[in-house]
VMD Tcl script that builds the backbone (N, CA, C; Angstrom):
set m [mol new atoms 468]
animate dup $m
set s [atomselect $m all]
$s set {name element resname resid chain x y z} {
  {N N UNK 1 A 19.361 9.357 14.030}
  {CA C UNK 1 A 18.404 9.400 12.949}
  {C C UNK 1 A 19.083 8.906 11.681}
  {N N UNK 2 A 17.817 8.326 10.886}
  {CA C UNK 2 A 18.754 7.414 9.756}
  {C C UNK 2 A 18.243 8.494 8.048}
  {N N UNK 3 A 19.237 8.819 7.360}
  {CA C UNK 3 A 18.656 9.327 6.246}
  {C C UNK 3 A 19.122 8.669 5.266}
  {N N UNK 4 A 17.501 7.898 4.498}
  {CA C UNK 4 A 17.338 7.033 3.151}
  {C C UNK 4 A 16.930 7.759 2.453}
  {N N UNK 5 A 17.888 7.559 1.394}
  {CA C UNK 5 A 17.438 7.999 -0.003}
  {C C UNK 5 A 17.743 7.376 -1.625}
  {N N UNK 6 A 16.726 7.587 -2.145}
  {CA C UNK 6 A 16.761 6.952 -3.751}
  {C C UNK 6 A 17.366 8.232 -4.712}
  {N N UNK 7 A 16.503 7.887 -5.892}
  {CA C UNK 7 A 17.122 9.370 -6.820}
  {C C UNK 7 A 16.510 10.399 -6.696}
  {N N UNK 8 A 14.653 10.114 -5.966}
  {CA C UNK 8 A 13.950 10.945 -5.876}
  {C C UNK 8 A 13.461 11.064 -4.647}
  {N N UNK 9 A 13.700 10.383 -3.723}
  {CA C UNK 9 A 13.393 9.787 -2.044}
  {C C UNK 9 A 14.339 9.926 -1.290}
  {N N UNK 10 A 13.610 10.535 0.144}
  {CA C UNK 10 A 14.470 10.687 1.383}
  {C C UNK 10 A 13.612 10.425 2.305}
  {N N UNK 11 A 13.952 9.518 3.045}
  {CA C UNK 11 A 13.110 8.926 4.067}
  {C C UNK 11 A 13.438 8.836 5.363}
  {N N UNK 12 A 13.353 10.175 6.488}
  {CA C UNK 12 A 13.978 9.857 7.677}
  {C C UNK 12 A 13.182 9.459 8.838}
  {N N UNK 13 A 13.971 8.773 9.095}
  {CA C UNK 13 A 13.953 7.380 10.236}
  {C C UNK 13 A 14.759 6.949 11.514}
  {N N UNK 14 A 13.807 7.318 12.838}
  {CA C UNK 14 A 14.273 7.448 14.210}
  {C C UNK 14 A 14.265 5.929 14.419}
  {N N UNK 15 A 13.788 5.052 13.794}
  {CA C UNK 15 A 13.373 3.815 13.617}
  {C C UNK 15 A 12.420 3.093 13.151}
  {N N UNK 16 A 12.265 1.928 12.669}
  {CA C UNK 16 A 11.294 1.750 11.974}
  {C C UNK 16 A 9.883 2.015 12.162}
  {N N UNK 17 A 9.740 2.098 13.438}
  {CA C UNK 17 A 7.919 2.262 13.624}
  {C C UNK 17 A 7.677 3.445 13.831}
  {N N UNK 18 A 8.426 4.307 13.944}
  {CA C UNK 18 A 8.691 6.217 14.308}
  {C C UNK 18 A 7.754 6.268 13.011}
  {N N UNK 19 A 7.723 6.234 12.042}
  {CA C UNK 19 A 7.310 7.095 10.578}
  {C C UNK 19 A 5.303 6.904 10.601}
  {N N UNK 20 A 5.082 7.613 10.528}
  {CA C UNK 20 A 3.392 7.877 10.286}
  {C C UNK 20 A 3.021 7.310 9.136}
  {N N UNK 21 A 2.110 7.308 9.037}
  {CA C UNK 21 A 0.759 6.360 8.263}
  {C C UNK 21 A 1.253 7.298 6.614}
  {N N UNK 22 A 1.061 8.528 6.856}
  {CA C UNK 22 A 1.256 9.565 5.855}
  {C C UNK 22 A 2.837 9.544 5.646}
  {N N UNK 23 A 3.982 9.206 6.382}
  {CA C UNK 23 A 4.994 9.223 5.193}
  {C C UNK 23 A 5.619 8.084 5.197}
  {N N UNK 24 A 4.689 7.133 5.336}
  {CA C UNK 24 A 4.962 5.262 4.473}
  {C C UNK 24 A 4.295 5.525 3.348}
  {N N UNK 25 A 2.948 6.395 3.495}
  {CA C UNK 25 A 2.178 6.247 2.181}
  {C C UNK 25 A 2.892 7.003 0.905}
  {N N UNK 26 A 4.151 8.725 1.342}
  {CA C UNK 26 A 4.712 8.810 0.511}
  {C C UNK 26 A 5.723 7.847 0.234}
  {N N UNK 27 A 6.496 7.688 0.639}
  {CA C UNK 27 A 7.482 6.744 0.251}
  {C C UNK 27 A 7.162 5.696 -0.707}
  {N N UNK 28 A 5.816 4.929 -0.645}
  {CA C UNK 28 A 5.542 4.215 -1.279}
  {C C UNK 28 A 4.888 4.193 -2.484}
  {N N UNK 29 A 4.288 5.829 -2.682}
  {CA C UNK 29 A 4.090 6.300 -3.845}
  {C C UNK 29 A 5.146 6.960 -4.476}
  {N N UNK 30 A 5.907 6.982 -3.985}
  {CA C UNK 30 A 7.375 7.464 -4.743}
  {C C UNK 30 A 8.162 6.379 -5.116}
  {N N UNK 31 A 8.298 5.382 -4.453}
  {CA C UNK 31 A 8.690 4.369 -5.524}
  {C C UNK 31 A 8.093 3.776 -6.338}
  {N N UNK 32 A 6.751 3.198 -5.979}
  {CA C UNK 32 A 6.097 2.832 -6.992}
  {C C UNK 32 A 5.749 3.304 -8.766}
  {N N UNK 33 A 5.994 5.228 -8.493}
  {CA C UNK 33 A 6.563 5.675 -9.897}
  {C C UNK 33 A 7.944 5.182 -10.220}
  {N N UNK 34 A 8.934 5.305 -9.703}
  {CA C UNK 34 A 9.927 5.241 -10.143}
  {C C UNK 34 A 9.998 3.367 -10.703}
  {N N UNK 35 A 9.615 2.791 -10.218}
  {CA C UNK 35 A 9.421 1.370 -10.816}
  {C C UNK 35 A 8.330 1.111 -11.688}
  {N N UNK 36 A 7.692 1.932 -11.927}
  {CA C UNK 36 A 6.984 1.840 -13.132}
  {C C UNK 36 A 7.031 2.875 -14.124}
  {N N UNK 37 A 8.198 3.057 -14.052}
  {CA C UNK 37 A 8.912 4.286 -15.067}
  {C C UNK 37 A 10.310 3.395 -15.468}
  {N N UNK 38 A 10.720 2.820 -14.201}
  {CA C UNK 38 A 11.871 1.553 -14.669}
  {C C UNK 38 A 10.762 0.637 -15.861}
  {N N UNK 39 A 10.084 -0.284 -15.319}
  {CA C UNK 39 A 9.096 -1.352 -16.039}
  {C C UNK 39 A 8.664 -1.535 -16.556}
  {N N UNK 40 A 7.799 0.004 -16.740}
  {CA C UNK 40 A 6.800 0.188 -17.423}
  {C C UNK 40 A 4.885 -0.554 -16.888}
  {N N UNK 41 A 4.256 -0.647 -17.760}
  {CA C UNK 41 A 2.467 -1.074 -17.692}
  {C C UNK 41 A 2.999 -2.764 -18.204}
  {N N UNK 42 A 1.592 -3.523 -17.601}
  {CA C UNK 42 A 1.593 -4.922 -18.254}
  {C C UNK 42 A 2.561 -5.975 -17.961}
  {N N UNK 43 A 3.520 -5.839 -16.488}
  {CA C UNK 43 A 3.983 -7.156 -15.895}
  {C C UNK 43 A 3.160 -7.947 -15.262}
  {N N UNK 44 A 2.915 -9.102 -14.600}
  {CA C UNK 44 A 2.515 -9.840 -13.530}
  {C C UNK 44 A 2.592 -8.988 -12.265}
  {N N UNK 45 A 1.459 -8.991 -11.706}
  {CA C UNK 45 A 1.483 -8.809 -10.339}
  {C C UNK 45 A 2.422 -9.129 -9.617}
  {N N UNK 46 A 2.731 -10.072 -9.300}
  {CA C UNK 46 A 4.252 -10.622 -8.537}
  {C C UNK 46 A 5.180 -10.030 -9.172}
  {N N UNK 47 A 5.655 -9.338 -10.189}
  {CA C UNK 47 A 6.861 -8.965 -10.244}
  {C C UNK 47 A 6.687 -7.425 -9.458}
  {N N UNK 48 A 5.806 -6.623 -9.935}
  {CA C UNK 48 A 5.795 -5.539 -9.566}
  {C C UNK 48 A 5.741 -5.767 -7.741}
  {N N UNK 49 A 5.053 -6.689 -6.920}
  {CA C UNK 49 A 5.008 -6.817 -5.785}
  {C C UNK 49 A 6.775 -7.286 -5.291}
  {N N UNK 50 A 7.402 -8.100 -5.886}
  {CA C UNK 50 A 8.879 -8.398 -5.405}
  {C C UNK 50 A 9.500 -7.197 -5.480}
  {N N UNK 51 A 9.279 -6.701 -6.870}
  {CA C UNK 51 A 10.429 -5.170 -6.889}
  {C C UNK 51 A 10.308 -4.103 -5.913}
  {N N UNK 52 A 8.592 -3.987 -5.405}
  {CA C UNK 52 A 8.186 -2.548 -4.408}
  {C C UNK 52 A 8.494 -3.392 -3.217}
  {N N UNK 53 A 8.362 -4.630 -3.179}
  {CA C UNK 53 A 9.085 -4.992 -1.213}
  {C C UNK 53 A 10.386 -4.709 -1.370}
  {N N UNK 54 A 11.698 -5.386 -2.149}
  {CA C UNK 54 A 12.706 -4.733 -2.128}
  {C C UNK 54 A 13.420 -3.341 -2.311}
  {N N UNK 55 A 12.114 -2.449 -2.932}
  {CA C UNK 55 A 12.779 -1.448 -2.581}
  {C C UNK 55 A 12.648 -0.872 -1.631}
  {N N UNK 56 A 11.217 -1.227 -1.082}
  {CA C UNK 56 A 10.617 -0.823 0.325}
  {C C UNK 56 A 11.801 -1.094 1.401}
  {N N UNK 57 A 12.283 -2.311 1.155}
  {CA C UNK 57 A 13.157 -2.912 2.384}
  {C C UNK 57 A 14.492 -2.218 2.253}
  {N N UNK 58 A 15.121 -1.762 0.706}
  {CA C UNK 58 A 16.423 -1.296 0.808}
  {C C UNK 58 A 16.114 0.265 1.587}
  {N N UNK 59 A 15.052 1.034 1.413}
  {CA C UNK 59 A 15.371 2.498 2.127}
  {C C UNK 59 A 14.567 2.743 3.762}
  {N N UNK 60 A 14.817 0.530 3.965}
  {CA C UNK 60 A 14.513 0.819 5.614}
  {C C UNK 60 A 13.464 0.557 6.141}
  {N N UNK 61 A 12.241 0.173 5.229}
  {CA C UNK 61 A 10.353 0.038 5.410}
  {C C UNK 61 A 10.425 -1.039 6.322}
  {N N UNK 62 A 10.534 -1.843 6.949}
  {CA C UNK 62 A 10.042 -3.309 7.352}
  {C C UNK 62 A 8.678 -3.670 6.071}
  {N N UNK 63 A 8.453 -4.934 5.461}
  {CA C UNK 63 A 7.491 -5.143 4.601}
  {C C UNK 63 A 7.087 -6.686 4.903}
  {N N UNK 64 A 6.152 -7.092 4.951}
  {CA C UNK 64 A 5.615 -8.309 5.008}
  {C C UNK 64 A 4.734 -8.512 3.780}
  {N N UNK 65 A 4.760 -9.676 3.032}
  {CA C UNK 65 A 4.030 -9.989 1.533}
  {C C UNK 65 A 3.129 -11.036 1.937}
  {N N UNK 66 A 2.101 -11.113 1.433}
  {CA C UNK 66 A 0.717 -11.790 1.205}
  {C C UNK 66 A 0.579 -11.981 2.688}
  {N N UNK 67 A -0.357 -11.405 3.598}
  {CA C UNK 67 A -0.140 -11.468 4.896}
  {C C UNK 67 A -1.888 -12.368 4.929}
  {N N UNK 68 A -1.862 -12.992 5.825}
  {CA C UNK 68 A -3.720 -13.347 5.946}
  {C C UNK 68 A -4.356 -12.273 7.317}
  {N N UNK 69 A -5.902 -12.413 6.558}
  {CA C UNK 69 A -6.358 -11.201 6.616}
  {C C UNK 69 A -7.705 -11.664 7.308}
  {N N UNK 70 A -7.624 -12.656 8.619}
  {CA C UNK 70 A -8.335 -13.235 9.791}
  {C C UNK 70 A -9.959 -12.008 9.500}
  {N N UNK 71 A -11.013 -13.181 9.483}
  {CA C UNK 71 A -12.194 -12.346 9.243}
  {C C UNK 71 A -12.927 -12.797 10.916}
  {N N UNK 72 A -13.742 -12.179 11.902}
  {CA C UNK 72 A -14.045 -12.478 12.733}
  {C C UNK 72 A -15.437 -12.498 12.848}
  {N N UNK 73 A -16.372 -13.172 13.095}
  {CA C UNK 73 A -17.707 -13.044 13.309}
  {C C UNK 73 A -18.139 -13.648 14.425}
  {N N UNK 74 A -18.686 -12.976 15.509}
  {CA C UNK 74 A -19.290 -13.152 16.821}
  {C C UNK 74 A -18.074 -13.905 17.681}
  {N N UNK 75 A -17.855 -15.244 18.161}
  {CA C UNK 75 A -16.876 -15.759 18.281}
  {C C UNK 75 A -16.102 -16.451 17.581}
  {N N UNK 76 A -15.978 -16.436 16.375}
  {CA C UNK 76 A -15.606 -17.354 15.093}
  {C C UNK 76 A -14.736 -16.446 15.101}
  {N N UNK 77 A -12.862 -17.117 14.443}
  {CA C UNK 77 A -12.271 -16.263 13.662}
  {C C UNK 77 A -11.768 -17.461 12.640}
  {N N UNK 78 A -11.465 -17.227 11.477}
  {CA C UNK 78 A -11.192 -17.868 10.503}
  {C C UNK 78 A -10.738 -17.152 9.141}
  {N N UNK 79 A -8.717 -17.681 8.861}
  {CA C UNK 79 A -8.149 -17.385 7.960}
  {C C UNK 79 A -8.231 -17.760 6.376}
  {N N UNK 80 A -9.286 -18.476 6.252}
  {CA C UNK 80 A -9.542 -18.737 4.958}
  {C C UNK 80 A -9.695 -17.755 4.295}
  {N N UNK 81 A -10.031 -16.252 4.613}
  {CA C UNK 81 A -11.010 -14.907 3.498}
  {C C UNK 81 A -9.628 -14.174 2.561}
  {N N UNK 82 A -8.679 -13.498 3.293}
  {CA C UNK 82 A -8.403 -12.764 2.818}
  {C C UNK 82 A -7.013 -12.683 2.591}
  {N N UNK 83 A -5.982 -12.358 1.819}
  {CA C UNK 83 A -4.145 -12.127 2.032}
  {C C UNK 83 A -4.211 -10.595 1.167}
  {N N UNK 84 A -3.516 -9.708 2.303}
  {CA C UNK 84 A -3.243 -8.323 1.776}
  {C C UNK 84 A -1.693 -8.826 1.081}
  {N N UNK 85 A -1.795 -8.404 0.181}
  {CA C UNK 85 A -0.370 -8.395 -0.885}
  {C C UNK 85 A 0.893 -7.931 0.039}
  {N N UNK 86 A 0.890 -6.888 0.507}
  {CA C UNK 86 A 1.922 -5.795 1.565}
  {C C UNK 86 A 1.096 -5.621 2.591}
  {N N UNK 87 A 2.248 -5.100 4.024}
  {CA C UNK 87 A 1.771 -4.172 4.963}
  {C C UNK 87 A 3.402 -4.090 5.041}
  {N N UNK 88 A 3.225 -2.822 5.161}
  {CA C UNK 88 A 4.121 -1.929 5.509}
  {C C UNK 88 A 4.296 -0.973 6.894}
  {N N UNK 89 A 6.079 -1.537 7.427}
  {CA C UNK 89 A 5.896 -0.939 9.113}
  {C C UNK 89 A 4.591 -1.443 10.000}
  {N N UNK 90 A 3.891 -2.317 9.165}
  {CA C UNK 90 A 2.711 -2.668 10.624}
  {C C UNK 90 A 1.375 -1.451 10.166}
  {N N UNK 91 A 1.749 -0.967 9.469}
  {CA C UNK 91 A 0.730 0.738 9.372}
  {C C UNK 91 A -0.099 0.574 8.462}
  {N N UNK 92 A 0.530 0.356 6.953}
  {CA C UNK 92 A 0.073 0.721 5.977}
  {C C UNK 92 A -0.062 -0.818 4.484}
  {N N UNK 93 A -1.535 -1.085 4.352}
  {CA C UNK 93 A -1.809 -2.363 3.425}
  {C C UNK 93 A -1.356 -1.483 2.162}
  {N N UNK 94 A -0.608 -2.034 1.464}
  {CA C UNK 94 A -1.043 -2.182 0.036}
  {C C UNK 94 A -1.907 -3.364 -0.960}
  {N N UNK 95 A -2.154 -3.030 -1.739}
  {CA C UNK 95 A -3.156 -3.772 -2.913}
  {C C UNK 95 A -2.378 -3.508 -3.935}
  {N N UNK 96 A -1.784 -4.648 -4.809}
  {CA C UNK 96 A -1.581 -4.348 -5.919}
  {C C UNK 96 A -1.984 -5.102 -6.822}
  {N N UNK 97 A -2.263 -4.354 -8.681}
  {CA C UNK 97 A -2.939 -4.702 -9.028}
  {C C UNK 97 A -1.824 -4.665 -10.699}
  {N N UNK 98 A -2.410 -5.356 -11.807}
  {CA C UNK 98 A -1.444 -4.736 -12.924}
  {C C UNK 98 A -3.042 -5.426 -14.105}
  {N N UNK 99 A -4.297 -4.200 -13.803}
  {CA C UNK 99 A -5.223 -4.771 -14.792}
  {C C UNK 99 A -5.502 -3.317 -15.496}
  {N N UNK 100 A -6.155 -3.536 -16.562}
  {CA C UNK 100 A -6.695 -1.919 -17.299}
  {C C UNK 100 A -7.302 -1.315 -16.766}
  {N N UNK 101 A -8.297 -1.791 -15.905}
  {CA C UNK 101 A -9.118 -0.807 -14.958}
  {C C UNK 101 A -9.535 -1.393 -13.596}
  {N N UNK 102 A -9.320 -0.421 -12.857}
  {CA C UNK 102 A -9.867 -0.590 -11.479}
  {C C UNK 102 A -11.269 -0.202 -11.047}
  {N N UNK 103 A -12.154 -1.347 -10.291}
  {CA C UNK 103 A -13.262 -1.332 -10.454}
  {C C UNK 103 A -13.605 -0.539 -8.657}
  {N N UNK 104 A -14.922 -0.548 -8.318}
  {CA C UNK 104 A -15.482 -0.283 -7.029}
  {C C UNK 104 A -15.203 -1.365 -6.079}
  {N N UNK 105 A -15.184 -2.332 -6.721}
  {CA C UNK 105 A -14.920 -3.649 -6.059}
  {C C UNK 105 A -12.987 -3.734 -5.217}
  {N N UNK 106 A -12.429 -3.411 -6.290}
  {CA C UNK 106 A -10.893 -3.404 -5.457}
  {C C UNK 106 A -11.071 -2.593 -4.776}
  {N N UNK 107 A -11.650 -1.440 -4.718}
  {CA C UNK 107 A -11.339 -0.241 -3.839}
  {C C UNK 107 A -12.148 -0.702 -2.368}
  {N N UNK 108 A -13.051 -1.292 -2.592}
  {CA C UNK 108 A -14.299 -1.994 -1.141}
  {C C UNK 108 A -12.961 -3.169 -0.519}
  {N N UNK 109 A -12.636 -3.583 -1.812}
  {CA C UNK 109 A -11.297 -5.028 -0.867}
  {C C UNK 109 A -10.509 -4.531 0.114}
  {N N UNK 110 A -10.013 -3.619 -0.472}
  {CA C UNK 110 A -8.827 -2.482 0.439}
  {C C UNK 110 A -9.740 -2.168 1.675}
  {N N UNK 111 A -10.410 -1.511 1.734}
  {CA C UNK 111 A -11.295 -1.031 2.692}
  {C C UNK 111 A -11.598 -1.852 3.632}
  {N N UNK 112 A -11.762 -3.261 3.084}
  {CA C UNK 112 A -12.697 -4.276 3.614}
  {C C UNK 112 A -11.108 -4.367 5.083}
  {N N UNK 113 A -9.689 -4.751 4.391}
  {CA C UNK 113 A -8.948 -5.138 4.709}
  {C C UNK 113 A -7.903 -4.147 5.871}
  {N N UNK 114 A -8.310 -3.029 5.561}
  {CA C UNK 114 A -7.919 -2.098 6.318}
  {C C UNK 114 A -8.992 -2.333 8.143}
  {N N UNK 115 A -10.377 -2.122 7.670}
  {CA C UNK 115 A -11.177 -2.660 8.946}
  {C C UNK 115 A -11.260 -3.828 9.554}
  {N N UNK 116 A -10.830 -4.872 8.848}
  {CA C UNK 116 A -10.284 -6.087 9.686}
  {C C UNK 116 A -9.433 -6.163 10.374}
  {N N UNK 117 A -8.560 -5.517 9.707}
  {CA C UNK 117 A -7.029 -5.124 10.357}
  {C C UNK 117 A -6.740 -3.897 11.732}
  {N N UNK 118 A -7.618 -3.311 11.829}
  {CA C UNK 118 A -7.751 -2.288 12.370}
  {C C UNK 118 A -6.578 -1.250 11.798}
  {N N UNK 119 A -6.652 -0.659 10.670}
  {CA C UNK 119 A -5.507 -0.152 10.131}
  {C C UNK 119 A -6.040 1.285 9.377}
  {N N UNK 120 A -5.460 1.843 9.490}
  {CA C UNK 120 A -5.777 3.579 8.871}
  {C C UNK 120 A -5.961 3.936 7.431}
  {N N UNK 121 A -4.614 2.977 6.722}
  {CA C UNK 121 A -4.222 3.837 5.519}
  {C C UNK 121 A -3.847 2.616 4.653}
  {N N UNK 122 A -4.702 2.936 3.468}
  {CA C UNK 122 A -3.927 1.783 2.376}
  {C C UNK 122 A -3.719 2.176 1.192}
  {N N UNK 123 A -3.068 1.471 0.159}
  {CA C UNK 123 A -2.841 2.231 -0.903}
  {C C UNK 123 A -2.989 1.259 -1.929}
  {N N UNK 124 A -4.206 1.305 -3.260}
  {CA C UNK 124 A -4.374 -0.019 -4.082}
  {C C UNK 124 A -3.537 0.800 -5.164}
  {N N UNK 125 A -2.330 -0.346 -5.658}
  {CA C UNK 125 A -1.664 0.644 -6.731}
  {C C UNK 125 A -1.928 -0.437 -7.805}
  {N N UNK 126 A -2.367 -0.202 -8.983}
  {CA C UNK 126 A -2.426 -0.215 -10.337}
  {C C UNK 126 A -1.318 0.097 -11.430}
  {N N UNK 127 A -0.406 -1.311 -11.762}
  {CA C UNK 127 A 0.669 -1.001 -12.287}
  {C C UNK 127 A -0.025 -0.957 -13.974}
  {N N UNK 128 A -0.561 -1.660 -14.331}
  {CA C UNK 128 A -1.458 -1.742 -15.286}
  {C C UNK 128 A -1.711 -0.352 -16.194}
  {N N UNK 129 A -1.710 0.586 -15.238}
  {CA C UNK 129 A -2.466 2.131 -16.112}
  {C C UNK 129 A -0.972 2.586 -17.084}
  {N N UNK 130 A -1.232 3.425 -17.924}
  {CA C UNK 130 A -0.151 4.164 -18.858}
  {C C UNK 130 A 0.787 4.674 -17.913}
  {N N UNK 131 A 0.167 5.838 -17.132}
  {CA C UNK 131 A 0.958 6.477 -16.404}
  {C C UNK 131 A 0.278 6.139 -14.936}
  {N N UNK 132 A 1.800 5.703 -13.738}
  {CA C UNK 132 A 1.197 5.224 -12.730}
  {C C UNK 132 A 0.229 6.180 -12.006}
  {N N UNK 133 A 0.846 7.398 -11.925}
  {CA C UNK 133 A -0.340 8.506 -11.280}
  {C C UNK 133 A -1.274 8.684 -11.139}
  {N N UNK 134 A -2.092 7.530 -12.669}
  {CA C UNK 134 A -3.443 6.720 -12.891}
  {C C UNK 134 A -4.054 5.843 -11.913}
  {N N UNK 135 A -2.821 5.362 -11.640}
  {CA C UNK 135 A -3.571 3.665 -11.303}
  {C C UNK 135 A -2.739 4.157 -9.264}
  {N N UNK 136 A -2.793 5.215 -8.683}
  {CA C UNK 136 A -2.648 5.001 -7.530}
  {C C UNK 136 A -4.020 5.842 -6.844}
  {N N UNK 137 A -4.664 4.856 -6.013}
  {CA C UNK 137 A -5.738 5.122 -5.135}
  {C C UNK 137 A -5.323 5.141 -3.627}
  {N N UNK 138 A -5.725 6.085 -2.825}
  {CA C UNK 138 A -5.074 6.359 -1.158}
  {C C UNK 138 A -6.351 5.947 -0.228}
  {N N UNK 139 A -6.758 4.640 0.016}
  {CA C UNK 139 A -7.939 4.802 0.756}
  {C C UNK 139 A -7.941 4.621 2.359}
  {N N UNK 140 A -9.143 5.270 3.239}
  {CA C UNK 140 A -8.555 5.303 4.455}
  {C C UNK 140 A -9.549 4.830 5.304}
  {N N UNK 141 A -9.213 4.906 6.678}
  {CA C UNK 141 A -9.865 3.788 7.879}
  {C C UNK 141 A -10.001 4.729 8.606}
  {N N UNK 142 A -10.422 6.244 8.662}
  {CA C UNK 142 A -10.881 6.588 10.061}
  {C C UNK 142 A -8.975 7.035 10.175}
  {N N UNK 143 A -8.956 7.947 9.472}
  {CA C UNK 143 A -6.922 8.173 9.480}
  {C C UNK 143 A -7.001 9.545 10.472}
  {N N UNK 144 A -6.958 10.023 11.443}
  {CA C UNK 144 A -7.190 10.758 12.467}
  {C C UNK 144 A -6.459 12.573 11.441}
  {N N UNK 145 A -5.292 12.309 10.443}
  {CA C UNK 145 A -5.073 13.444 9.908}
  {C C UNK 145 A -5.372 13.385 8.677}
  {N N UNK 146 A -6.776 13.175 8.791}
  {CA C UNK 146 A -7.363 13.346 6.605}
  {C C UNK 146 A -8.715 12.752 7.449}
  {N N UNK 147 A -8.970 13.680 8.813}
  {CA C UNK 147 A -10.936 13.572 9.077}
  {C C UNK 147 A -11.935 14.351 8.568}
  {N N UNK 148 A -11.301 15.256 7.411}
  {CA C UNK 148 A -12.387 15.867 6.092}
  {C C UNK 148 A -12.730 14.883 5.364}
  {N N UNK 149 A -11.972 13.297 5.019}
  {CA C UNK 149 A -12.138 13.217 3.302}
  {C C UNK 149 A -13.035 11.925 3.946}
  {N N UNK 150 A -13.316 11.573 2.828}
  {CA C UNK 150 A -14.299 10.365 2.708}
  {C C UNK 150 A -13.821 8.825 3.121}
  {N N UNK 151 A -14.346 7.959 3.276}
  {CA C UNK 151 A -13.214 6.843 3.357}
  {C C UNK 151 A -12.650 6.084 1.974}
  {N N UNK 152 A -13.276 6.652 0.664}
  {CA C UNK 152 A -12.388 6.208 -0.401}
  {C C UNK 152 A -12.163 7.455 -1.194}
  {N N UNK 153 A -10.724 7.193 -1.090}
  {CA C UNK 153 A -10.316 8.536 -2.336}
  {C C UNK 153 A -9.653 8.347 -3.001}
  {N N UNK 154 A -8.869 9.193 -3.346}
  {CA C UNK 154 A -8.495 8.876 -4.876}
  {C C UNK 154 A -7.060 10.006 -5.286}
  {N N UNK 155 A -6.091 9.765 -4.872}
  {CA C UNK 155 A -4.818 10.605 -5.367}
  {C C UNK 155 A -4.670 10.994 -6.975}
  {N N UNK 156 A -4.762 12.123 -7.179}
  {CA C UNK 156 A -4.389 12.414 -8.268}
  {C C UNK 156 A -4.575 13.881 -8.299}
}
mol reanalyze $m
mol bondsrecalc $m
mol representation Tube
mol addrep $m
């Protein structure tokens, strides 16, 4: 067993695909404060997306960036629609965003992208807000351990 850790993170790991839907999603809300406590509100999207894959990758995540996001209809499939920013371990999309407000619309994208994907758990983070705790949304696909909540919610 492998134990990663940051200043505020410990992430253990039998291997990369061992870790659940639920602790990629912490991990990734734990750095994502800590880099926007490094950064601060109001970079480019791409920076905040380079800094959370590398840190993702230094405590062990596997991460893939702008992935395409194959839309299928009847026998048609075609990559023109969609690129999720992250997926993480294969499990978990992120969305990231660095605007003042997050609308109904990003939160339906995520969603949209999670059911294409056949995927559980995503996370649209909002580097944009004052404090990140603001700008992180947890939305889900039918996540077999969170079959109380709705399919869009909302961490905070």
């Amino acid at each position: 067993m492998l134990l990663l850790c940051s200043q505020r993170l410990c992430v253990r790991q039998e291997r990369k695909g061992a870790m659940t839907e639920n602790q990629i999603g912490t991990a990734v809300v734990e750095l994502a404060i800590e880099i926007h406590r490094e950064l601060g509100p109001g970079l480019y999207e791409n920076v905040y997306e380079t800094v959370l894959a590398y840190e993702l990758e230094s405590h062990g995540l596997a991460v893939v960036r702008q992935v395409p996001v194959p839309i299928r209809y009847k026998h048609l499939e075609f990559q023109e629609g969609f690129k999720a920013d992250m997926i993480v371990n294969d499990k978990v999309i992120l969305e990231l965003k660095s605007v003042e407000t997050i609308t109904k619309s990003h939160k339906k994208q995520l969603l949209t992208y999670l059911r294409l994907k056949g995927f559980k758990l995503g996370y649209l983070l909002n580097f944009g807000e004052a404090l990140m705790k603001d700008g992180i949304y947890r939305i889900v696909n039918n996540l077999e351990e969170d079959v109380q909540q709705t399919s869009l919610t909302q961490s905070r």
